[in-house]
C-alpha positions in Angstrom: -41.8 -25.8 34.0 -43.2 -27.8 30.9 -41.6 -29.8 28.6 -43.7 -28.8 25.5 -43.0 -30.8 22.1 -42.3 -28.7 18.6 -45.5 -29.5 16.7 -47.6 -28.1 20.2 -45.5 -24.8 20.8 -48.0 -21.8 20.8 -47.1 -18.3 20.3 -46.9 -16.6 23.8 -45.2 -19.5 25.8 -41.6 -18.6 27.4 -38.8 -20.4 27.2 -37.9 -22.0 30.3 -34.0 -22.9 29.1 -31.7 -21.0 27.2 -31.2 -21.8 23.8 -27.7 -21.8 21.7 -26.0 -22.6 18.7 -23.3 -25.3 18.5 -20.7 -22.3 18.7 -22.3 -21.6 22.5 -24.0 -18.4 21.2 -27.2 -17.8 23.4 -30.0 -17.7 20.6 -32.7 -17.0 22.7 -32.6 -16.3 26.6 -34.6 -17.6 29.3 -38.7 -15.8 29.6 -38.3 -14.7 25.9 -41.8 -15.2 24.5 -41.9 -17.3 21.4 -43.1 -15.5 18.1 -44.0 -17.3 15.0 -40.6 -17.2 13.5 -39.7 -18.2 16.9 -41.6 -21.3 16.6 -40.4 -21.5 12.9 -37.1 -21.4 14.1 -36.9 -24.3 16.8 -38.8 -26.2 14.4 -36.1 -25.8 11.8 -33.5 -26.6 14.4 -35.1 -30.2 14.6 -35.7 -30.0 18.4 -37.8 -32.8 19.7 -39.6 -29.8 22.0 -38.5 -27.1 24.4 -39.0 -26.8 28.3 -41.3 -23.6 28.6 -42.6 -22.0 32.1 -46.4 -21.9 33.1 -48.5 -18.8 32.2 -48.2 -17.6 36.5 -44.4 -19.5 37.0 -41.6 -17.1 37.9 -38.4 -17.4 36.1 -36.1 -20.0 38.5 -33.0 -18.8 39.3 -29.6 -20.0 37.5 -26.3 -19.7 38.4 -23.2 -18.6 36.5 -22.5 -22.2 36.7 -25.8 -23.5 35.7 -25.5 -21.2 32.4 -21.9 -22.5 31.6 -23.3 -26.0 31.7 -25.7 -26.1 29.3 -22.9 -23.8 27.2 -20.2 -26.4 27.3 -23.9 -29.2 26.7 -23.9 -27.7 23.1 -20.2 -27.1 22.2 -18.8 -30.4 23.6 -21.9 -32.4 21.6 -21.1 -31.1 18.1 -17.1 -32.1 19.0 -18.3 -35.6 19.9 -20.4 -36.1 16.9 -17.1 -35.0 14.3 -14.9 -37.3 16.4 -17.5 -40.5 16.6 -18.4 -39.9 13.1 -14.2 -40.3 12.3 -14.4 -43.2 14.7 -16.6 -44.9 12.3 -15.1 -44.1 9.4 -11.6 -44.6 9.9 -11.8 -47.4 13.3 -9.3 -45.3 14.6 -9.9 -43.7 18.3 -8.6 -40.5 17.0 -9.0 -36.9 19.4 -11.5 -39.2 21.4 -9.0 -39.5 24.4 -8.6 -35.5 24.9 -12.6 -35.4 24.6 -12.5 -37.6 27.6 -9.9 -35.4 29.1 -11.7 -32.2 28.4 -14.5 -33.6 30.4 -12.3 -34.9 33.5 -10.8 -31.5 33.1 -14.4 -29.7 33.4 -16.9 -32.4 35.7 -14.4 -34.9 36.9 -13.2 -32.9 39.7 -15.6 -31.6 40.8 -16.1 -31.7 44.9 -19.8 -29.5 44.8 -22.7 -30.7 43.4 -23.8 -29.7 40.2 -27.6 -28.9 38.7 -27.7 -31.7 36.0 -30.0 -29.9 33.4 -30.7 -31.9 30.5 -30.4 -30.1 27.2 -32.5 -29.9 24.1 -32.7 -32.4 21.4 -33.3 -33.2 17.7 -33.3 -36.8 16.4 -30.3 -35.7 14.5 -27.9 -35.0 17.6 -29.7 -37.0 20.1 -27.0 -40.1 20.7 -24.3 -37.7 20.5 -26.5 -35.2 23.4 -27.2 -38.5 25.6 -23.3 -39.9 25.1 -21.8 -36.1 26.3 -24.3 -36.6 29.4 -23.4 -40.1 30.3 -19.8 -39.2 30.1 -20.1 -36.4 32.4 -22.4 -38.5 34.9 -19.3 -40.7 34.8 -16.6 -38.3 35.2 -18.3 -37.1 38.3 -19.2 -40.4 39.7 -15.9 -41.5 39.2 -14.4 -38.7 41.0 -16.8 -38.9 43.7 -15.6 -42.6 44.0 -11.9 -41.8 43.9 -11.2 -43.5 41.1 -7.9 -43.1 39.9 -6.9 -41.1 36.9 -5.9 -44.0 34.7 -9.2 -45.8 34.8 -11.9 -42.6 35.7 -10.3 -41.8 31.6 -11.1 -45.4 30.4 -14.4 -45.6 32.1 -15.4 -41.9 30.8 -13.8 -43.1 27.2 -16.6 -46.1 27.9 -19.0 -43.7 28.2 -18.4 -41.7 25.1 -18.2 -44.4 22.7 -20.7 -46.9 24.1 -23.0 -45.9 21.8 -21.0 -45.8 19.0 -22.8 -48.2 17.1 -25.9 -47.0 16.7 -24.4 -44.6 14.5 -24.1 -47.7 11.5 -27.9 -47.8 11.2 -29.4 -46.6 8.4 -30.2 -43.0 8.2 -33.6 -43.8 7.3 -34.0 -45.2 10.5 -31.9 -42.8 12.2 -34.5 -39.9 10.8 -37.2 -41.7 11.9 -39.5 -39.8 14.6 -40.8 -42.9 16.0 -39.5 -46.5 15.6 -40.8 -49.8 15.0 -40.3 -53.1 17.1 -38.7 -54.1 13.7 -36.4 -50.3 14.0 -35.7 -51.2 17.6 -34.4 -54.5 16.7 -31.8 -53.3 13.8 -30.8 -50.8 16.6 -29.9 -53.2 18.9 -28.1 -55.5 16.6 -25.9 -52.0 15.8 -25.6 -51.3 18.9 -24.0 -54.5 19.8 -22.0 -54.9 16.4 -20.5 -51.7 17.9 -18.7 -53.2 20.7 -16.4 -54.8 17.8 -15.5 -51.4 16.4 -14.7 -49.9 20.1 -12.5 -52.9 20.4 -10.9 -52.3 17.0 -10.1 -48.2 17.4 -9.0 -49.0 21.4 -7.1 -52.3 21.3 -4.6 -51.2 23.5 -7.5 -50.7 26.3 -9.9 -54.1 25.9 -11.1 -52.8 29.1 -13.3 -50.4 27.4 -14.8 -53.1 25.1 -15.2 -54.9 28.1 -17.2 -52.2 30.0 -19.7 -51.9 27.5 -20.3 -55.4 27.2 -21.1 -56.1 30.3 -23.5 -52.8 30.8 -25.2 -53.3 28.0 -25.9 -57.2 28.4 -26.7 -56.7 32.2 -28.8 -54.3 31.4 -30.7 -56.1 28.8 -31.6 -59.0 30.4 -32.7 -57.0 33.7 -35.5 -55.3 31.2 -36.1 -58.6 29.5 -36.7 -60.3 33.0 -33.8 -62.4 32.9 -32.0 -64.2 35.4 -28.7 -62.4 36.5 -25.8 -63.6 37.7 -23.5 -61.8 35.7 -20.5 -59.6 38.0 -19.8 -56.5 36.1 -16.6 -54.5 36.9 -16.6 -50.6 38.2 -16.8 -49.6 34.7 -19.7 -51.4 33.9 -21.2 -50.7 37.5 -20.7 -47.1 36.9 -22.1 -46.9 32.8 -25.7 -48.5 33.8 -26.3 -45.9 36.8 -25.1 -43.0 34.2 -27.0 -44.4 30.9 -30.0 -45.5 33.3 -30.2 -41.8 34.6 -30.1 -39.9 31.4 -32.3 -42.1 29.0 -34.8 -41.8 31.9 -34.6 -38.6 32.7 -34.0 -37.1 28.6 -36.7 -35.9 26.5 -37.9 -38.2 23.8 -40.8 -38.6 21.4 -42.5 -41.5 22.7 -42.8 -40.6 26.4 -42.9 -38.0 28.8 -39.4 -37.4 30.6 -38.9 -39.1 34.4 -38.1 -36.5 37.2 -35.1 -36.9 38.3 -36.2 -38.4 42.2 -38.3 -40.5 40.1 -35.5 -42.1 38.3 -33.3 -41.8 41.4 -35.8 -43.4 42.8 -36.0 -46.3 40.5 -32.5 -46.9 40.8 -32.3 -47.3 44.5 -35.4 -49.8 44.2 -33.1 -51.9 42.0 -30.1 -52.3 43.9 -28.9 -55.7 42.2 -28.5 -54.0 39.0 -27.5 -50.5 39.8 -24.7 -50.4 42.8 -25.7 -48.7 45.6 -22.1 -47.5 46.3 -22.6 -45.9 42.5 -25.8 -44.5 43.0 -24.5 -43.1 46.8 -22.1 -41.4 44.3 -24.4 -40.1 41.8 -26.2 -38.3 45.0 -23.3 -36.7 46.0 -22.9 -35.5 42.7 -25.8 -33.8 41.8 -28.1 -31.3 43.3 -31.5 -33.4 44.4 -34.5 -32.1 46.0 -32.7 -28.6 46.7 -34.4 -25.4 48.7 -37.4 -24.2 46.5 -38.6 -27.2 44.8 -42.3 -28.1 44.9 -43.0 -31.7 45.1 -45.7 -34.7 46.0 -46.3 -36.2 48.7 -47.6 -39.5 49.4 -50.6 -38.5 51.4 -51.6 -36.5 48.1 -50.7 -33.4 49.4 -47.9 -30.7 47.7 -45.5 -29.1 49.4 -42.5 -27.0 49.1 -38.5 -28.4 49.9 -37.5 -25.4 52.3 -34.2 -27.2 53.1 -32.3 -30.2 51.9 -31.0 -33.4 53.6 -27.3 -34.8 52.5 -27.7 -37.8 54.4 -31.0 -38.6 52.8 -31.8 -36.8 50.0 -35.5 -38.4 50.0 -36.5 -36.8 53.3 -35.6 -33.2 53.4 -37.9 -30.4 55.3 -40.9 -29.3 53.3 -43.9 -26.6 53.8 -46.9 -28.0 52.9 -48.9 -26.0 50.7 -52.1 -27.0 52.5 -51.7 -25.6 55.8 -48.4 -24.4 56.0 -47.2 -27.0 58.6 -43.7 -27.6 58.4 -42.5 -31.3 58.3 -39.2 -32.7 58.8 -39.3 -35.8 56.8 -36.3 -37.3 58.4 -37.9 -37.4 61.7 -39.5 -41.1 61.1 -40.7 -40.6 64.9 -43.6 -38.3 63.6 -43.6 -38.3 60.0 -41.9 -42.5 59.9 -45.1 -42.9 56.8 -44.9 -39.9 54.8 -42.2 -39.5 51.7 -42.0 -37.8 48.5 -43.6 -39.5 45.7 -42.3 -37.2 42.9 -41.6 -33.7 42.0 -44.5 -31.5 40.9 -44.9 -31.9 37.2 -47.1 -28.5 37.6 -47.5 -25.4 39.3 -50.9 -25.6 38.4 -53.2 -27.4 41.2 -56.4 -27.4 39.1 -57.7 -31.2 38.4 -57.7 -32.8 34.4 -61.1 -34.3 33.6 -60.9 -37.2 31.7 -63.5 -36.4 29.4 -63.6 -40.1 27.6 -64.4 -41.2 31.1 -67.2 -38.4 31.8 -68.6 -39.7 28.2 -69.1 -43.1 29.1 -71.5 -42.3 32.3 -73.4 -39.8 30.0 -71.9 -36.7 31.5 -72.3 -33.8 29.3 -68.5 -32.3 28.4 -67.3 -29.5 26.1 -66.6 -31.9 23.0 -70.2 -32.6 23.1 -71.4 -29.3 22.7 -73.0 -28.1 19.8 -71.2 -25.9 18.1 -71.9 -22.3 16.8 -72.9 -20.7 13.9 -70.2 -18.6 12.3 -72.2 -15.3 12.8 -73.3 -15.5 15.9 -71.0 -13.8 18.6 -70.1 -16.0 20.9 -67.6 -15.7 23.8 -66.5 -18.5 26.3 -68.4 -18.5 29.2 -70.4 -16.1 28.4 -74.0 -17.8 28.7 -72.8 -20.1 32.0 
């Protein structure tokens, strides 16, 4: 599976994820080939890009479960944008508490692990997208933590209006595909002038002003290389590993998305920022390195996860696709050296040439052949 941006769809590629309307209507199911009206269509839905499978990949499996996810993705998303959009408006916390309840309600009592599939996204729903996912991350982290009720509801109210003021920028800025330093700067400043406004609509609560506070300085000064010394509370705690974990992990523009080992990864290699009692939680919580998946190894080769490890989701049994040897990875006796590096990115094995490097030694490459005259047939590999 591919995540493919709008402006590189072709005609011919299937869709890897369904895809629906904000009143949870499928539009388009899973395999469906995309047509020109097709493309026409996403393109016209603003979607940053769609996850498409290979030309040879299979259709993975989804549960009943996996499909009601990304349903209640795309309604709950549209609710949060009408009720942060009031929030704005009117300073008021409005129907924002029984969003946060709705979402307890659905992923905060939750006691099996769930497949975290991220959704779609245009630049004009995007903050409201990556709020619903932090607030769900939340809700089950908070319930895997046993959190009482009283504060999993302020810390998944945290979550949903954390962002809140990014929503005060400019819609210029907000359009914008890519942004400047200068952008970046002005988003920031919002995003901070927000805290004021969350403090406003939820005086009764400061600890929600408080929560986002702290995550959002502690987190800001880790990227800026700061010193810390800074003692966030569970709220706070639980808000980095969630907004960490779905920035990393969600499709944007300017980057390719991170796996999700990779980004688990990167939060375990950081454990004086992101709690390890947090990220233990986020483990428990969702479905990592499950039977099926194909993945890298550090020894180069790929393999294939034929069954998972709860006590270390990092060193589960795998096939390797080489010689079929089966490998325990928690056995450090034998295999002590060998761990996942990431999950394949593609099912395709065949190498990339990096043609500007080929150039430089004088190699020969497809861009510098000469091309062919209009009328002469011509068919690819037809004279090699």
């Amino acid at each position: 599976m591919l995540f493919v941006k709008s402006e590189n769809l072709k005609t011919g590629m299937r869709l890897a994820r369904p895809i629906y309307n904000k009143n949870g209507v499928m539009l388009y199911e899973r395999n469906s080939k995309l047509t020109t009206q097709g493309i026409s269509s996403i393109k016209n839905f603003g979607l940053l890009g769609i996850y498409v499978l290979e030309p040879a990949e299979p259709v993975p499996p989804m549960t009943a479960a996996d499909l009601e996810f990304e349903r209640f993705q795309t309604m709950t998303s549209f609710a949060i944008k009408e009720e942060l959009l009031k929030l704005v408006m009117t300073k008021k916390s409005g129907k924002v508490k029984d969003l946060a309840g709705k979402i307890i309600h659905s992923y905060g009592r939750q006691d099996k692990k769930i497949n975290f599939v991220q959704n779609l996204r245009s630049l004009e729903d995007y903050t409201f997208l990556h709020t619903l996912n932090v607030s769900i991350l939340t809700a089950l982290i908070t319930h895997k933590l046993n959190v009482k009720l009283e504060e999993q509801l302020e810390i998944v109210i945290t979550a949903l209006v954390h962002d809140v003021g990014k929503l005060t920028v400019s819609k210029k800025i907000q359009e914008r595909a890519v942004l400047s330093q200068q952008d970046k700067e002005m988003v920031k400043i919002a995003e901070v002038s927000g805290f004021d406004l969350v403090g406003e609509a939820f005086a009764a609560n400061p600890g929600i002003r408080r929560n986002c506070m702290q995550a959002e300085r502690i987190l800001r000064d880790f990227y800026l290389g700061r010193s810390l010394d800074a003692k966030p509370v569970l709220g706070a705690k639980i808000l980095m590993v969630a907004e960490t974990f779905d920035t990393m992990t969600a499709m944007q523009l300017d980057r390719e998305p991170q796996s999700e080992v990779a980004t688990l990864k990167f939060l375990m290699d950081n454990p004086e920022i992101f709690d390890e009692r947090v990220v233990d939680a986020l483990i428990n919580s969702i479905q990592f390195l499950g039977a099926g998946t194909s993945v890298e190894l550090n020894t180069g080769e790929k393999a294939l996860v034929i069954q998972g490890n709860d006590e270390n989701v990092l060193k589960p049994v795998v096939l390797c696709f080489k010689n079929n040897q089966i490998m325990d990875l928690s056995n450090e006796f034998i295999y002590g050296d060998i761990e996942i590096v990431d999950i394949m990115k593609t099912l395709d094995n065949r190498y990339i040439m990096d043609t500007k490097t080929l150039q430089s030694y004088g190699i020969l490459v497809q861009e510098d052949f000469i091309p062919v005259e209009e009328d002469e047939e011509y068919t690819i590999g037809k004279d090699f």
